[in-house]
N, C-alpha and C positions, 0 to 999 in steps of 0.2 A: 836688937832688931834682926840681926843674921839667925839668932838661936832662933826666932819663930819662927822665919821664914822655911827654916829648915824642916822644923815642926811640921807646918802647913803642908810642903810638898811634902812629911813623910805620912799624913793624916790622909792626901790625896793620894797616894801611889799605895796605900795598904787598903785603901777604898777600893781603889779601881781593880785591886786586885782579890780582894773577897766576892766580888761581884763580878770579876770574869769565871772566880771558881765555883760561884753559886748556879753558873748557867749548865745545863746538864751535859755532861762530857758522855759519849757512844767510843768502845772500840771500834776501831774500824772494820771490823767484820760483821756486825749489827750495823744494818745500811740498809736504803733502796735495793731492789732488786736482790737482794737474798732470797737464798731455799732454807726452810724451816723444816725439819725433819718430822712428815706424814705422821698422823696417830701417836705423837708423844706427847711427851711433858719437855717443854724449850724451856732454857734461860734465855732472859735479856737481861741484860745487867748494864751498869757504868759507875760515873759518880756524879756528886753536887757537893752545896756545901754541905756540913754537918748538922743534922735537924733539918733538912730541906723534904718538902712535903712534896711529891712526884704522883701527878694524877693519869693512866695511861690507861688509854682504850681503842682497843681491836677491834676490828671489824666482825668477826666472826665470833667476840662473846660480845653480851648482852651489858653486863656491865659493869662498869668501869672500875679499874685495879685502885688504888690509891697505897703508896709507903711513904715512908719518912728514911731517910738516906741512914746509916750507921753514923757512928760519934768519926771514923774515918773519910766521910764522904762516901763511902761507895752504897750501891744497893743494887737490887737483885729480887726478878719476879719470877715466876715458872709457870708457862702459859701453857694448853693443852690445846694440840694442832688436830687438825682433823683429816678428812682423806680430800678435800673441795679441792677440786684444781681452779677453783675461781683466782682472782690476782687480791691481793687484802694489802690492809692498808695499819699502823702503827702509829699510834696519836701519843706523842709525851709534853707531857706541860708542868710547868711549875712557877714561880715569882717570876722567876727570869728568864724562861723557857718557856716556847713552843716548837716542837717538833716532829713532823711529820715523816714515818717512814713511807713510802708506798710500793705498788710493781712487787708486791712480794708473793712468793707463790710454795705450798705445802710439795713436797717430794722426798726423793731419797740423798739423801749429805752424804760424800765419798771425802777422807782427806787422803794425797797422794805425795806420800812422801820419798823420798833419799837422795843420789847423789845423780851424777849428769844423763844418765839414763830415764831416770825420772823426769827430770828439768829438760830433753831434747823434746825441741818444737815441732810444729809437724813441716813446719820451713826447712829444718833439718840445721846443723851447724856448718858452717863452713869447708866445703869441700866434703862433708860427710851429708849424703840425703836422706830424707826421710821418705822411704818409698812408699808412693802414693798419697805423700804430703797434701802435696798441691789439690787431686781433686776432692780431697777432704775440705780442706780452706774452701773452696769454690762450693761447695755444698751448704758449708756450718753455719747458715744464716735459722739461729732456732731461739724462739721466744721461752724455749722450754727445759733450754740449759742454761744455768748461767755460773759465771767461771771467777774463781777470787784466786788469787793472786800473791804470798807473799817472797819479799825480798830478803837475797840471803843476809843475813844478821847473826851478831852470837853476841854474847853480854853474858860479864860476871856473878851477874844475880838473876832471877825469875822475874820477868817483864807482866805485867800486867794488858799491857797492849804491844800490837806488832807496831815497830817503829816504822817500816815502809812496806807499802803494799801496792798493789793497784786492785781497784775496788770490783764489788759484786759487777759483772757483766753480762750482758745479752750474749749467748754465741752468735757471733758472725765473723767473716774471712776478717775485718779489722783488728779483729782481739785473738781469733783463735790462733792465727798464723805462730804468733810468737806463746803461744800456749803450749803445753806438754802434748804431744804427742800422744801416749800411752792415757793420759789422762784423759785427756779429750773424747778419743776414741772408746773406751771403755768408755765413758758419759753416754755419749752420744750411740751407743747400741742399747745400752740399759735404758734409757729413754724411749726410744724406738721400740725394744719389744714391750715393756712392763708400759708406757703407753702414760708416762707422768714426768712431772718435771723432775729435774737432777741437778743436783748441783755439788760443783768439783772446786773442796778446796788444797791448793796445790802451794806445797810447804816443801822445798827441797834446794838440795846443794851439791854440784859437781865438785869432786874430789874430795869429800870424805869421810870418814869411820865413824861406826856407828856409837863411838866412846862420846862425841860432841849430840849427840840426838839423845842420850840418857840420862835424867835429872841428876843430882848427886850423888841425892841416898841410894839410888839403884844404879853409883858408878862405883861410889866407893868400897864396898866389898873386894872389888878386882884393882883397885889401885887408892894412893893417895891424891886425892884431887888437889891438896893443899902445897902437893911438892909439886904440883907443871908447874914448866916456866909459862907466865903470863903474857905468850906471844903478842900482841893488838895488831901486827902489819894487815894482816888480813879479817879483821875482824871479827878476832876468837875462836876463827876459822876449826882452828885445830886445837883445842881447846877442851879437854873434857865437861860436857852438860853447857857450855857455853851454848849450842843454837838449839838444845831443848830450854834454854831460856827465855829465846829471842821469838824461836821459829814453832814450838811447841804450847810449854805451859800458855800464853795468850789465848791461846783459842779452844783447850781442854773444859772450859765451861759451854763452849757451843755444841748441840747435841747432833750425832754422826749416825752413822748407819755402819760404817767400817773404814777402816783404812787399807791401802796398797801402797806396800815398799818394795823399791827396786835400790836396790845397793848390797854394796858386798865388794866389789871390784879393789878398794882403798884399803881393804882389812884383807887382802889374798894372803899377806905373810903372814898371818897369825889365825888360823882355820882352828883352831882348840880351842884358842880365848873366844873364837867369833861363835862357836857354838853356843858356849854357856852365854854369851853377850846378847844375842837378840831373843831368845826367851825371857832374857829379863826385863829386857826394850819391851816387848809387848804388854808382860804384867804390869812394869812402871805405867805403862800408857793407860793401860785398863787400868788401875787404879787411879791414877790422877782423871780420868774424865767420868770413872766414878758410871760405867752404866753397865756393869757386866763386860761378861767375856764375846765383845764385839766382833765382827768379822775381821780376821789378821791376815791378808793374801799379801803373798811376795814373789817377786821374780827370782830365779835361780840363775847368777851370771852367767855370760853362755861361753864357748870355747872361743880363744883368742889367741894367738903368738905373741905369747906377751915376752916384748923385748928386753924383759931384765931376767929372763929363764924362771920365773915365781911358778911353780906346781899349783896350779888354780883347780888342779882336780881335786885336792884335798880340802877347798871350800866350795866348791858343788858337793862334797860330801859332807861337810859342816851343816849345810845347809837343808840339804836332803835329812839329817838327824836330828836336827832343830824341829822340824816336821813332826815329829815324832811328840814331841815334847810340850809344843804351843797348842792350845785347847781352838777348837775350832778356826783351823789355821787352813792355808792350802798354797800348795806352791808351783806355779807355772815355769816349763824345763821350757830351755832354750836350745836342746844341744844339735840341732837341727835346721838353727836358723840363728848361728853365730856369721862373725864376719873375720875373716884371714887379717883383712887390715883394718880393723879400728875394734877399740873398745864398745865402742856403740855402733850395735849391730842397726844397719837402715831399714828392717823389716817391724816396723813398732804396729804395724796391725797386728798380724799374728800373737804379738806379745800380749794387748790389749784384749784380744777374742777369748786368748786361753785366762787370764784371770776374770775375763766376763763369764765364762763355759763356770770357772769354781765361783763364784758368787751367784750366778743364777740356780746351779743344783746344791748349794750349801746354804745359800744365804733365803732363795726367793721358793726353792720350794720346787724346782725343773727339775725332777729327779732322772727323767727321762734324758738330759745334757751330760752325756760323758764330762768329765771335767778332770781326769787325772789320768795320765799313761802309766803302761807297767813299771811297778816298783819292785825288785828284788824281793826273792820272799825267802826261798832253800834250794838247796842243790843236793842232789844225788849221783853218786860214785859209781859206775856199773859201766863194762862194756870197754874199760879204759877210756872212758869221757866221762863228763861233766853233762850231767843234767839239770837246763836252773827255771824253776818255778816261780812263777810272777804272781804278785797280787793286783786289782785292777785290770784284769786282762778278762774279765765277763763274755768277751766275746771272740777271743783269740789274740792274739798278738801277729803280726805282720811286717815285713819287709822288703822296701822294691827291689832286695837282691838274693839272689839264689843263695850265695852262702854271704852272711851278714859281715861285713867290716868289722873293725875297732875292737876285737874281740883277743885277748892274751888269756896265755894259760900257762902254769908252772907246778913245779912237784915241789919234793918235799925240801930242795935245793932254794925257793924261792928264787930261782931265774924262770923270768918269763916269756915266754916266745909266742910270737904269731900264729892264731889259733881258725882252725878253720870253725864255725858257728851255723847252725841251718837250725830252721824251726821244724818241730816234730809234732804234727796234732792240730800245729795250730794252738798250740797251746807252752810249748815246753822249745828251748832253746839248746839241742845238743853241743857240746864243745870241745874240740879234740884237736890233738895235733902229733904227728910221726915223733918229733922233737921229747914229746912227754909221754912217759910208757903208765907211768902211777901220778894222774894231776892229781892236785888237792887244792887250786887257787884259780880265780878266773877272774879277771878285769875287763870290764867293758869301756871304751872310750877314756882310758886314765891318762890322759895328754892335755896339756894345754890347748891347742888343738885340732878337732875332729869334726867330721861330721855327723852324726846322728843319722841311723839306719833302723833302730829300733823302735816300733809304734805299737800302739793296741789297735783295732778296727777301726778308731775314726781319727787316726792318724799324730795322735797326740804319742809323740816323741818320750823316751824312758831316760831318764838321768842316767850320767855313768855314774857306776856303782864296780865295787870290789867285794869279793867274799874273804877276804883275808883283813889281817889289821896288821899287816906288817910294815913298819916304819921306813 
């Protein structure tokens, strides 16, 4: 009598649970309220059971999809969006299933990823503000942004969905407050000028390196993944390819328009490894989502006293060289609007404006939008000074001061001294000093740090930069 009964409740509990698996399962990034990336071809995806027959129709085509799920349960449609800012609606049904997406709206998809810089609110964090937070919050009530949300996560294998999130949202002061700053912002101006919905999804984690944001195959070349120790206190926190697990691959089948990374701060002791490391970050990404070489904008950490003495000028130049290397990339300097005491500078508009300035003339087509200050280009020996040539300087180069700060020069000694710098032309940077009779080396801003004195016409600030490579 026990054997059957056994039987029975295991004939019931293998029932009950074919039939919770048959009901159509959505990541949660496929929801109410999503932005569906304008004039493409979208996936929706999820799972059922296996041979489960899924009938789904859209508002905006004619008619209706029909698949049968893979022998794994999963399946997967690729719908072609159009430019309608009308609101549409997502019909999926099956044996066991009815389900209605609605509130969804065609735009441009921004994912905004890295470490606490990216993740600061526009609340700001504790004792650290976020300036001009507040009358952001009190403004961001917009039907025409909406904001997803996930939670930092890392995991040993490649997740299929994000384990915790908070879902597609409406901007308003409720949700924006504790939203990204930088993200937001950037949203919320690209909406405003291009005049269509946007939608910001925001994938990031305070403290760090960019070796946990890199799938395997594009970690292991640079290390053995097999020999970390398997930290879990913080949840694979630090962990090579652990939160491109968690916080990545999930959503590389949702179609984007570009990403924005701000991080670098957590990898400052290692500016060599970090060069070759986020070119490769970008191609693993372009590859895994699989749509071409998508827009790659990053922030450049800005200067900070950083109290363990770490030389952070050597990854604003990592950084600046990666430039060089990433296909359609762009990078907004900070060196002008760091902060003496925090890693997290409180000026996140500014930061926001300048990778909005590179995605509106890169991405949308403003060619008319400066969007890059002078970059180092040659220098010329004559007169007993230094003469340095910018590229990006179309309109001159400028500075609020008569002879420009942050500026060192040195001979063939490699000691470098404090250098007097004034602009010539409006175009050219002379550089000289009583101390150096024969320079051959000149540094701008190489301190942890400085303030930024050097701009083009519309005041977008120049990386420091060195004309030497001496160690």
């Amino acid at each position: 009598m026990k054997k059957l009964v056994v039987v029975l409740i295991s004939l019931i509990f293998l029932s009950s649970n074919e039939s919770l698996f048959a009901k159509i399962k959505l990541p949660g990034i496929i929801a109410s309220n999503m932005v569906l990336q304008r004039n493409s071809s979208v996936k929706i995806w999820g799972w059922a059971k296996s041979g489960e027959k899924i009938i789904i129709k859209a508002s905006w085509i004619a008619n209706e999809i029909k698949i049968t799920t893979q022998e794994n349960g999963r399946w997967e449609v690729a719908l072609k969006t159009t430019s309608s800012k009308a609101t549409q609606t997502i019909q999926l049904s099956s044996l066991e299933s009815n389900i209605k997406l609605d509130n969804i709206l065609f735009g441009e998809v921004w994912i905004c990823s890295g470490q606490s810089n990216m993740r600061m609110p526009l609340k700001g964090y504790t004792g650290q503000p976020t300036f001009e937070g507040n009358a952001a919050i009190a403004n961001s009530r917009n039907n025409n942004i909406r904001l997803f949300s996930i939670t930092e996560n890392g995991h040993p294998t490649p997740l299929d969905t994000v384990g915790s999130y908070k879902k597609w949202n409406i901007a308003s002061p409720e949700n924006t407050k504790d939203f990204s700053a930088v993200a937001y912002l950037f949203g919320q101006k690209l909406q405003e000028i291009l005049d269509v919905p946007v939608g910001i999804v925001m994938t990031s984690w305070g403290g760090t390196r960019i070796q946990p944001w890199m799938s395997k195959e594009a970690i292991t070349p640079f290390l053995d993944v097999n020999k970390v120790k398997k930290d879990t206190t913080e949840k694979y926190k630090r962990i090579p390819s652990a939160i491109y697990n968690a916080m990545i691959n999930p959503i590389t089948s949702y179609t984007i328009k570009g990403v924005l990374w701000y991080q670098g701060e957590t990898n400052r002791d290692e500016p060599k490894l970090y060069q070759q490391l986020l070119p490769e970050m970008v191609k693993d990404w372009r590859n895994q989502w699989n749509l071409g070489e998508f827009p790659f904008y990053y922030v450049q950490i800005a200067p900070n006293k950083y109290i363990d003495k770490s030389k952070s000028q050597f990854q604003r130049e990592a950084q600046l060289k990666a430039l060089e290397v990433i296909p359609n990339s762009g990078m907004a300097v900070l060196s002008d609007i760091g902060s003496e005491q925090t890693i997290h500078p409180p000026r996140k508009k500014e930061v926001a404006e300048r990778l909005l300035f590179i995605a509106l003339n890169k991405t949308y087509g403003f060619k008319d939008v400066d969007c890059t200050g002078p970059i180092y280009k040659s220098m010329e020996v004559k007169e007993g000074a230094l003469f340095l040539n910018f590229n990006f300087a179309e309109t001159g180069i400028y500075s609020p001061e008569l002879e420009i700060s942050n500026f060192e020069i040195a001979g063939a000694d490699k000691i470098f001294h404090p250098a007097k710098a004034v602009i010539i032309n409006h175009k050219q940077v002379k550089v000289s000093s009583t101390e150096v009779n024969d320079p051959v080396a000149v540094r701008y801003g190489w301190n942890n740090w400085f303030v930024g004195t050097l701009f083009d016409n519309n005041m977008l600030p120049a990386s420091s930069f060195r004309t030497d490579n001496w160690e």
